[in-house]
VOKOL-373692 format. One record per residue (C-alpha): residue in three letters; x, y, z; residue number from 1; chain. Coordinates in nm, 4 decimals, padded with zeros to 6 digits. Example, Ala and Ser with C-alpha at 12.3 -4.5 7.8 and 13.67 -1.06 7.14 Angstrom:
// residues 2
{ala,{01.2300,-00.4500,00.7800},1,A}
{ser,{01.3670,-00.1060,00.7140},2,A}
This chain:
// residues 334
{unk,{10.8065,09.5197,11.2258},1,A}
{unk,{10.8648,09.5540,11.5866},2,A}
{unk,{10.6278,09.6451,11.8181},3,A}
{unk,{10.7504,09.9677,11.8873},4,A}
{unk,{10.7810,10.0542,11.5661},5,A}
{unk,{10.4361,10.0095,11.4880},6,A}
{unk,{10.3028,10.2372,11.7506},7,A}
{unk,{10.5239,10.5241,11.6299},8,A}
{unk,{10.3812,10.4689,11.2961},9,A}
{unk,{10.0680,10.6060,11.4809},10,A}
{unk,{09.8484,10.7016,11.1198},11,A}
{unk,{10.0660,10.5609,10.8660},12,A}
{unk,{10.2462,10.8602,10.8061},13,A}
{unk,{10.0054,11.0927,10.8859},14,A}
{unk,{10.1707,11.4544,10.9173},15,A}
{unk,{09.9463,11.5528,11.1842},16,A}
{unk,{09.6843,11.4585,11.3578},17,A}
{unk,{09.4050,11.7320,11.4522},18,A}
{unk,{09.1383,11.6491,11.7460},19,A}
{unk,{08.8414,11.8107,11.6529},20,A}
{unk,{08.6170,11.8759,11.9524},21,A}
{unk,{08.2708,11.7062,11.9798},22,A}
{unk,{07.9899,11.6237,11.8891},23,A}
{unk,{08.0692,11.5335,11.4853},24,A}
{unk,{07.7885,11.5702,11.2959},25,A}
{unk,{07.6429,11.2728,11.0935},26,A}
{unk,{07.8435,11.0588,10.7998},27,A}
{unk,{07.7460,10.9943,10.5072},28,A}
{unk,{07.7562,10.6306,10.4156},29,A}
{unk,{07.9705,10.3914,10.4358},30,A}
{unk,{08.1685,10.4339,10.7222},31,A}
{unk,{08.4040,10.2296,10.9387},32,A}
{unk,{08.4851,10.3697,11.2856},33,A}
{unk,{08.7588,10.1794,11.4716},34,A}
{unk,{08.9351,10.2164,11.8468},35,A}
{unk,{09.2781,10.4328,11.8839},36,A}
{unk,{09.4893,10.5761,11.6633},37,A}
{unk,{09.6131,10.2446,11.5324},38,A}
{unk,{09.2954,10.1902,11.3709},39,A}
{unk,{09.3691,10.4305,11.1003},40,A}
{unk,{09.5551,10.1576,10.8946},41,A}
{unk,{09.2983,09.9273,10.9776},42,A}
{unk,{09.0411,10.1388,10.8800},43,A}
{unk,{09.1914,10.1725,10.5137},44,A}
{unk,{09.1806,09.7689,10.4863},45,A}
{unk,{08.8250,09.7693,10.5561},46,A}
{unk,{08.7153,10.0841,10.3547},47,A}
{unk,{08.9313,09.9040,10.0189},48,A}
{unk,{08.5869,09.7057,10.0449},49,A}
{unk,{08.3606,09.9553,10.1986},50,A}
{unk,{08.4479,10.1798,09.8859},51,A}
{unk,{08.3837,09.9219,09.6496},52,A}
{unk,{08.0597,09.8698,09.7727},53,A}
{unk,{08.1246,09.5800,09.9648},54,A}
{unk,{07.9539,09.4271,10.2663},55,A}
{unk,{08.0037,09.5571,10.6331},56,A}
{unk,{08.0918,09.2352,10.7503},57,A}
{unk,{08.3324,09.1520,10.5085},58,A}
{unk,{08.5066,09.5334,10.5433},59,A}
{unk,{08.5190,09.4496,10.9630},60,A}
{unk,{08.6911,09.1106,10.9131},61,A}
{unk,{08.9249,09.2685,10.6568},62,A}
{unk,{09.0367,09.5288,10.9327},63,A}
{unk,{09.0565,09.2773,11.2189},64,A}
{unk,{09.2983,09.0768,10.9642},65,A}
{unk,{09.5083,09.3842,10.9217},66,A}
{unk,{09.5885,09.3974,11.2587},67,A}
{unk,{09.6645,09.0295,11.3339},68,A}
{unk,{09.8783,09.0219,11.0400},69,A}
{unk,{10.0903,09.2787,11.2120},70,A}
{unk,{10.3247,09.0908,11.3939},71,A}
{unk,{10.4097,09.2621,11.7536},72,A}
{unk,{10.1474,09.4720,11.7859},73,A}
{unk,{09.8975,09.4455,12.0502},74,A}
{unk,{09.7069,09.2283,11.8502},75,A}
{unk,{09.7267,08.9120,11.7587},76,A}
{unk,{09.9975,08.5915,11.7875},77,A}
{unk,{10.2741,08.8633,11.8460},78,A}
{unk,{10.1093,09.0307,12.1385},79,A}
{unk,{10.2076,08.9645,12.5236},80,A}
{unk,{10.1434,08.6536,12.7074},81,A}
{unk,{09.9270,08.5646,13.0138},82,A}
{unk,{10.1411,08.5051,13.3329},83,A}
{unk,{10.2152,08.1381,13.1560},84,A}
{unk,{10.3756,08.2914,12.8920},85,A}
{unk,{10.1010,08.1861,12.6322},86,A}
{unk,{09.9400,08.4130,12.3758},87,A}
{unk,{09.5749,08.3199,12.4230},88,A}
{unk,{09.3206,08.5111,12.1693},89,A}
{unk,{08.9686,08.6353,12.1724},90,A}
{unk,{08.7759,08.7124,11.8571},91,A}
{unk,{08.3685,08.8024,11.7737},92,A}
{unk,{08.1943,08.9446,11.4763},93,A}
{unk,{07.8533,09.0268,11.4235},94,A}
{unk,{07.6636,09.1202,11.1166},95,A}
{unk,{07.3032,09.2881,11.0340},96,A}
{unk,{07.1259,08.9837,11.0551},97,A}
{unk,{07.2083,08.9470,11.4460},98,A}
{unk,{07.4568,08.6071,11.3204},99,A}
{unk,{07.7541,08.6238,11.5652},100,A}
{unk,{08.0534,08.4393,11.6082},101,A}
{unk,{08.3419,08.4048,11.8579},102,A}
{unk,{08.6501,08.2224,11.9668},103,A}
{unk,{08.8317,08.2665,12.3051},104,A}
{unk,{09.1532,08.1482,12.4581},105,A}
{unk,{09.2272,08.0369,12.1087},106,A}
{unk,{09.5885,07.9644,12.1143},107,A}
{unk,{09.8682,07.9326,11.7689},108,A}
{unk,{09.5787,08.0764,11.5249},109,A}
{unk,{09.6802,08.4086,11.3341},110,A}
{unk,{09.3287,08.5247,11.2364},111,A}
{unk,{09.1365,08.4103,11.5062},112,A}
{unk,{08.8889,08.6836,11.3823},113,A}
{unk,{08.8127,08.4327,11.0758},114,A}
{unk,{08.7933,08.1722,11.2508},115,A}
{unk,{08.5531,08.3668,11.4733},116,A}
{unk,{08.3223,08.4029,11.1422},117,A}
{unk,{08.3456,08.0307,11.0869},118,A}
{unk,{08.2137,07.9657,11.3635},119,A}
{unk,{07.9213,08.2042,11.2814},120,A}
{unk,{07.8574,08.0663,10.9113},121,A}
{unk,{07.8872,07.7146,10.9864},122,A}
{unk,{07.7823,07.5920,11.3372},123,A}
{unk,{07.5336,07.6222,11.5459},124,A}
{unk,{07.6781,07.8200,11.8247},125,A}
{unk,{07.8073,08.1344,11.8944},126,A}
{unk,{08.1399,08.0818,12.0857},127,A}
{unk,{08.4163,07.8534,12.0855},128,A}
{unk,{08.6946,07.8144,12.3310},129,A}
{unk,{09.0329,07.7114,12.4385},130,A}
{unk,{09.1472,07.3579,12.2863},131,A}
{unk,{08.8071,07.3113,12.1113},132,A}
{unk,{08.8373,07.6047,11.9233},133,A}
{unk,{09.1802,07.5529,11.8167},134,A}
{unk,{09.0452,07.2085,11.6789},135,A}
{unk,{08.7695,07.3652,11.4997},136,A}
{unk,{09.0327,07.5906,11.3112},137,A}
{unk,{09.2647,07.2940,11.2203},138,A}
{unk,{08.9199,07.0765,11.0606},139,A}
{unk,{08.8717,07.4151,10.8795},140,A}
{unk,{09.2019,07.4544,10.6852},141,A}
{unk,{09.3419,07.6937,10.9648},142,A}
{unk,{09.7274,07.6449,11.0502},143,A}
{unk,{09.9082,07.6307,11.3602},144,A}
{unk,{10.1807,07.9276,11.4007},145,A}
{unk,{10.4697,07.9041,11.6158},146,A}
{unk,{10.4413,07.8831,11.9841},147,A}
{unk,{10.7349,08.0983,12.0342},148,A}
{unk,{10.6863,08.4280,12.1433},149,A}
{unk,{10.7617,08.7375,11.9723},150,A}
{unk,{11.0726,08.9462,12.0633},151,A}
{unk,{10.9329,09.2246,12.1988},152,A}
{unk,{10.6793,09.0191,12.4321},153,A}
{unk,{10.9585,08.7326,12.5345},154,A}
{unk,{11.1289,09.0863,12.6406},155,A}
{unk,{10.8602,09.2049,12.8469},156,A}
{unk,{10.7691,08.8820,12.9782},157,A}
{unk,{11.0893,08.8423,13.1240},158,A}
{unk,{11.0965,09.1819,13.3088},159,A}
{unk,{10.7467,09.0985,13.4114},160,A}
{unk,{10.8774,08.7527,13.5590},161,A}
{unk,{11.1409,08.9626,13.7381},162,A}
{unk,{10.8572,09.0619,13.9798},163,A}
{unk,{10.5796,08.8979,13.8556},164,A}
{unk,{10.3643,09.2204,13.9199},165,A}
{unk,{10.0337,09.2776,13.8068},166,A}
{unk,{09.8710,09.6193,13.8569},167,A}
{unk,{09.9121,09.7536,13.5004},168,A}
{unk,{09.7070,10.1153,13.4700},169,A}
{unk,{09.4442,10.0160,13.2559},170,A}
{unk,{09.4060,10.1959,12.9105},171,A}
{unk,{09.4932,10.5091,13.0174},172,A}
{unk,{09.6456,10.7198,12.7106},173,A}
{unk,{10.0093,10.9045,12.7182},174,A}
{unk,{10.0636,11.1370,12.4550},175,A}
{unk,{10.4180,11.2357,12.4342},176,A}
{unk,{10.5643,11.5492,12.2164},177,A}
{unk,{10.2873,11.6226,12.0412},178,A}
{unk,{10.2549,11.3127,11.8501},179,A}
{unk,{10.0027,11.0615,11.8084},180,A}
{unk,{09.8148,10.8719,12.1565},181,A}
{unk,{09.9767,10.5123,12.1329},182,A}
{unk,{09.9464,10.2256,12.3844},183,A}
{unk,{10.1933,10.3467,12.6891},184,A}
{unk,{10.4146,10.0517,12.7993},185,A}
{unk,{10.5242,10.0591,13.2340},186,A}
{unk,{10.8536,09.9481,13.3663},187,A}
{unk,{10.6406,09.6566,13.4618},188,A}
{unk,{10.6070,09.5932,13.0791},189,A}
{unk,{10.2282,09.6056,13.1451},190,A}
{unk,{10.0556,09.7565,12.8390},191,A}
{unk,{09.7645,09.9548,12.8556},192,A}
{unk,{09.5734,09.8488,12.6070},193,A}
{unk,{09.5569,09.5616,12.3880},194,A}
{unk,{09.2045,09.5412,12.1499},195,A}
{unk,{09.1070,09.6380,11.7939},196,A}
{unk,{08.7240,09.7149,11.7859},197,A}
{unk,{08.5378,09.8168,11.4714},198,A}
{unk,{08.2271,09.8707,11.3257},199,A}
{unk,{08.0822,09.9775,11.0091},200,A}
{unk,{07.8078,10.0153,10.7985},201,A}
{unk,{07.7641,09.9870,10.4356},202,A}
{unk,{07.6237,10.1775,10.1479},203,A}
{unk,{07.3143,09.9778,10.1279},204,A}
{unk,{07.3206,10.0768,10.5145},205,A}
{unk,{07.3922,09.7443,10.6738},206,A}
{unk,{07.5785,09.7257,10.9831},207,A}
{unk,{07.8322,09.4826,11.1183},208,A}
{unk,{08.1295,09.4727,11.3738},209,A}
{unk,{08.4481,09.2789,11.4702},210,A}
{unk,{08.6952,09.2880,11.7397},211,A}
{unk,{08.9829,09.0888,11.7928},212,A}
{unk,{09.2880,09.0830,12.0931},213,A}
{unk,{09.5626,08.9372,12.2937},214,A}
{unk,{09.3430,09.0342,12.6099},215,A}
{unk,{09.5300,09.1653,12.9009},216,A}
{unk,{09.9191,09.1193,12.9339},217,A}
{unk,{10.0342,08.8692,13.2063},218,A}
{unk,{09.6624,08.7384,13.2460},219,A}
{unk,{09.5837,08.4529,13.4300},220,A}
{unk,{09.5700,08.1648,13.1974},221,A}
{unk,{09.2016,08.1185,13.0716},222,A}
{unk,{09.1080,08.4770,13.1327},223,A}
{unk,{08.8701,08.6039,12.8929},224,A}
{unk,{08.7873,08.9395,12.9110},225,A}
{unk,{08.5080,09.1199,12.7127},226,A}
{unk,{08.6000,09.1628,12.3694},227,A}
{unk,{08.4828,08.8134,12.2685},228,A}
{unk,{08.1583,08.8476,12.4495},229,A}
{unk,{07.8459,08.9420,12.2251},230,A}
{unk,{07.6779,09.2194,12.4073},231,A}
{unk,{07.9899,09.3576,12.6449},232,A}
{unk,{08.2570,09.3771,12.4071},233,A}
{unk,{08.0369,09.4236,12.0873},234,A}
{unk,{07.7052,09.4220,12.0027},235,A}
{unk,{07.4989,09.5081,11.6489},236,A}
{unk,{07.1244,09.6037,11.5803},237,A}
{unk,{07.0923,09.6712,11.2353},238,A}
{unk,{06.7386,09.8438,11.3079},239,A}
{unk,{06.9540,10.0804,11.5401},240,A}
{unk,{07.2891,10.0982,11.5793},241,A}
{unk,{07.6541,09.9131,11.6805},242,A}
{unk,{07.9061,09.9479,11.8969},243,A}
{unk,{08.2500,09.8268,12.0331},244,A}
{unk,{08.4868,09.8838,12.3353},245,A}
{unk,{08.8247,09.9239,12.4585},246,A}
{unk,{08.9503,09.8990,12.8725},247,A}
{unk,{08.8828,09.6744,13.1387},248,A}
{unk,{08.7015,09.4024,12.9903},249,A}
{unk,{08.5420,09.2945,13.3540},250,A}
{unk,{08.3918,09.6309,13.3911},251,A}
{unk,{08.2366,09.5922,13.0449},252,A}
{unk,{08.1312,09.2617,13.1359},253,A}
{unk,{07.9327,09.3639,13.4192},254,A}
{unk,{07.7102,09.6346,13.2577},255,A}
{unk,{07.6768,09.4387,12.9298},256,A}
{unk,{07.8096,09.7720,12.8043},257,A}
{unk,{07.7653,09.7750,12.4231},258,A}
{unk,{07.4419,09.6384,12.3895},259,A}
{unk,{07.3499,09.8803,12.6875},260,A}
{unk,{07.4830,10.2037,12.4604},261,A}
{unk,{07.2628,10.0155,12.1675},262,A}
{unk,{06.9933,10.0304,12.3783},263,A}
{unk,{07.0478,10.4024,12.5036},264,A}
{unk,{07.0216,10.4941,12.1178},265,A}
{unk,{06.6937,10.2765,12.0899},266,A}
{unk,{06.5393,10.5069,12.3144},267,A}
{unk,{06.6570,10.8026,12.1569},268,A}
{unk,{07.0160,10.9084,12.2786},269,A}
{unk,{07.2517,10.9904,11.9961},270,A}
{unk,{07.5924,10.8034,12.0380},271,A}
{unk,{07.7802,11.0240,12.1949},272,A}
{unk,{07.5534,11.0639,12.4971},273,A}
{unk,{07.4342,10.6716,12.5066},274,A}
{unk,{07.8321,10.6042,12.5045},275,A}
{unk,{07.8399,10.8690,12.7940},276,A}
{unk,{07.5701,10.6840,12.9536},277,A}
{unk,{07.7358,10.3746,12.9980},278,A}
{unk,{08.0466,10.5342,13.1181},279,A}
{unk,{07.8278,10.7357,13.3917},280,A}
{unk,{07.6438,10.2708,13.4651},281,A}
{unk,{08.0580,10.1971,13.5381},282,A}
{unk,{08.1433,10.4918,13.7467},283,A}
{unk,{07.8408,10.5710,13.9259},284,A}
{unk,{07.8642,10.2003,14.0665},285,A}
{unk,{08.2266,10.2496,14.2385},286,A}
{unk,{08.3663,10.6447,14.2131},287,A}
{unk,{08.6807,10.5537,14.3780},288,A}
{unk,{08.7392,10.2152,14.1817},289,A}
{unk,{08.6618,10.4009,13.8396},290,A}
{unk,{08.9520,10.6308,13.9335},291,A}
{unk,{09.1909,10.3499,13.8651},292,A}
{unk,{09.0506,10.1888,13.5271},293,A}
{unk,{08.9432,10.2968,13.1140},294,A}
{unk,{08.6624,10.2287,12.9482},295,A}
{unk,{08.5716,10.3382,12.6162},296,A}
{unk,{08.2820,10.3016,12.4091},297,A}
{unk,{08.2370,10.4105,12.0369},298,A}
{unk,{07.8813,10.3915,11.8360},299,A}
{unk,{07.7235,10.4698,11.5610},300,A}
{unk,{07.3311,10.4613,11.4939},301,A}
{unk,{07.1434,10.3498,11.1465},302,A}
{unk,{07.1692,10.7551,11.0450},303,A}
{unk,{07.5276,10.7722,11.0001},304,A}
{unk,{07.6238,10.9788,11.3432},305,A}
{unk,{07.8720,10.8345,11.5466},306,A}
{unk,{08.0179,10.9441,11.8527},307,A}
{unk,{08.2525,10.8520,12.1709},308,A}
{unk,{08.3005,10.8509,12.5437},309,A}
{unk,{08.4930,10.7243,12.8043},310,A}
{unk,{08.5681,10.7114,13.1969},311,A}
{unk,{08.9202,10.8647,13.1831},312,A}
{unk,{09.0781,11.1160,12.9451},313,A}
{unk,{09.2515,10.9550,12.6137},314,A}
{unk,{09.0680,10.7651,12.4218},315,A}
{unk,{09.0688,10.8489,12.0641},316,A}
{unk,{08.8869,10.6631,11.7600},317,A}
{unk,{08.9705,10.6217,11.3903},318,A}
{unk,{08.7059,10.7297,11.1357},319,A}
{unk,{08.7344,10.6651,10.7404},320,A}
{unk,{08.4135,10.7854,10.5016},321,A}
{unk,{08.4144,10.9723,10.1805},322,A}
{unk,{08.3973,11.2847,10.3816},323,A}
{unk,{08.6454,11.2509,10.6387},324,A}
{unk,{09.0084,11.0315,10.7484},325,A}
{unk,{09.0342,11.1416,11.1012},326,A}
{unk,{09.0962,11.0746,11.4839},327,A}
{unk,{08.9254,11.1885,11.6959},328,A}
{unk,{08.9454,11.2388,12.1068},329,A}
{unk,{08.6435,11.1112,12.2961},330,A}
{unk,{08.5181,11.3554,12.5765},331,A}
{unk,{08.5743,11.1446,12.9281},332,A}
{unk,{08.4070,11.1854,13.2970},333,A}
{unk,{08.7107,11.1508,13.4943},334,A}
């Protein structure tokens, strides 16, 4: 499947997608609530457990999988390369118990989301990067994939090299005709957006999250933005609430901005408004630098409710319970 083809899939055949306005009232459990439209098919993976009575943190890695198993999307070994022309990967999980795990720069591993969980289940440490990571997953019974780049991103990379640009507008939607958002791609063949977050919680009410990317196209090598970072990226309390992100991973990084929307809905916010809050931390800091770059965060609190926000118009989530299959477009400040 090429890359392109995947985005137009949008909801796996969905005949239409309906944006209900906000706030959604609360879900009954379980529930899995992913980033963009793209995490409708990743949101079935997870609920095939979820449904079953299966454990959060099992349904989260089952989605991540989804995703890396789709070759050229903008996930995983098919995505674009940093400005080396190297897919480097970033990975964490989380479950209700506060046990994380998390690989970075990971290079030539397909799941690096598993391999993220190893890490949590069977050493000491929370994060592993680069080289060392990439020998953890061969002592573990991971293999090593090609080093070849897909089509689509030896494609882009080569336009890219062309001018070797790098101002890509950051995670800003485009819908076009009425269909679903998708990731917009610039004549720079800069992508917009490039991470899978999820989290869900089970029917025994347990909690857990994942998220797992190619980080930003035409990087510098070693960048690692936020998405493999416990606490900016992702961040669970089981006695309160998780939550993920998609955008610019260094604005993320510098308001620790999903264990600060955890900690909006410890003191009482619902998610919606503690997801607004951290938008209002980024864009209160630098008005006319917040004009230029996304964020969006997505939680949902120990109750069920869940809700949305983000800096410019566009985001959208994915949410899958036994009362709803939907996306839905997060209000925005910008």
């Amino acid at each position: 499947m090429h890359r392109k083809d995947f985005l137009k899939m949008g909801g796996l055949g969905l005949a239409a997608i309906n944006l209900p306005k906000w706030p959604i009232g609360p879900a009954t459990k379980p529930i899995v609530i992913s980033t963009w439209d793209s995490g409708m098919p990743v949101n079935a993976a997870a609920w095939k457990l979820l449904s079953a009575n299966g454990k959060s943190v099992d349904a989260v890695e089952a989605g991540a999988r989804y995703i890396e198993d789709t070759i050229n999307c903008c996930v995983g070994i098919g995505g674009y390369p940093d400005r080396n022309g190297i897919v480097t990967l970033d990975a964490c999980i989380m479950d209700e118990h506060a046990n994380c795990g998390a690989v970075a720069g990971v290079e030539r591993i397909k799941h690096p989301i598993s391999l993220a969980r190893r890490v949590m289940e069977s050493t000491p440490h929370v994060m592993l990067v680069g080289q060392g990571a990439q020998e953890f997953a061969l002592q573990n019974g991971f293999t090593l994939e090609s080093a070849d780049l897909s089509a689509d991103a030896k494609d882009a990379y080569k336009k890219w090299l062309e001018k070797t640009h790098y101002k890509p507008v950051i995670n800003i939607e485009k819908k076009k005709d009425n269909g679903p958002f998708a990731p917009h791609f610039f004549d720079d063949g800069s992508v917009n957006h490039d991470t899978m977050g999820l989290v869900a919680m089970d029917s025994a009410g347990d909690l857990s999250g994942a998220v797992t990317t190619s980080g930003m196209a035409f990087k510098i090598h070693g960048r690692v933005g936020d998405s493999p970072i416990i606490g900016a990226g992702l961040f669970v309390d089981n006695e309160i609430g998780a939550a993920t992100s998609s955008g610019l991973g260094e604005e993320v990084i510098r308001i620790c901005g999903t264990h600060t929307v955890v900690e909006y809905m410890r003191h009482g916010y619902s998610p919606e408004d503690a997801c607004k809050k951290a938008c209002e931390r980024i864009v209160n800091r630098d008005r006319e630098k917040a004009k230029t770059l996304q964020v969006g965060f997505l939680a949902l609190n120990k109750n069920g409710e869940y809700g949305a926000y983000a800096i410019q118009k566009g985001f959208v989530i994915s949410v899958t319970s036994e009362s709803e299959n939907q996306i839905h477009e997060a209000k925005f400040l910008l």
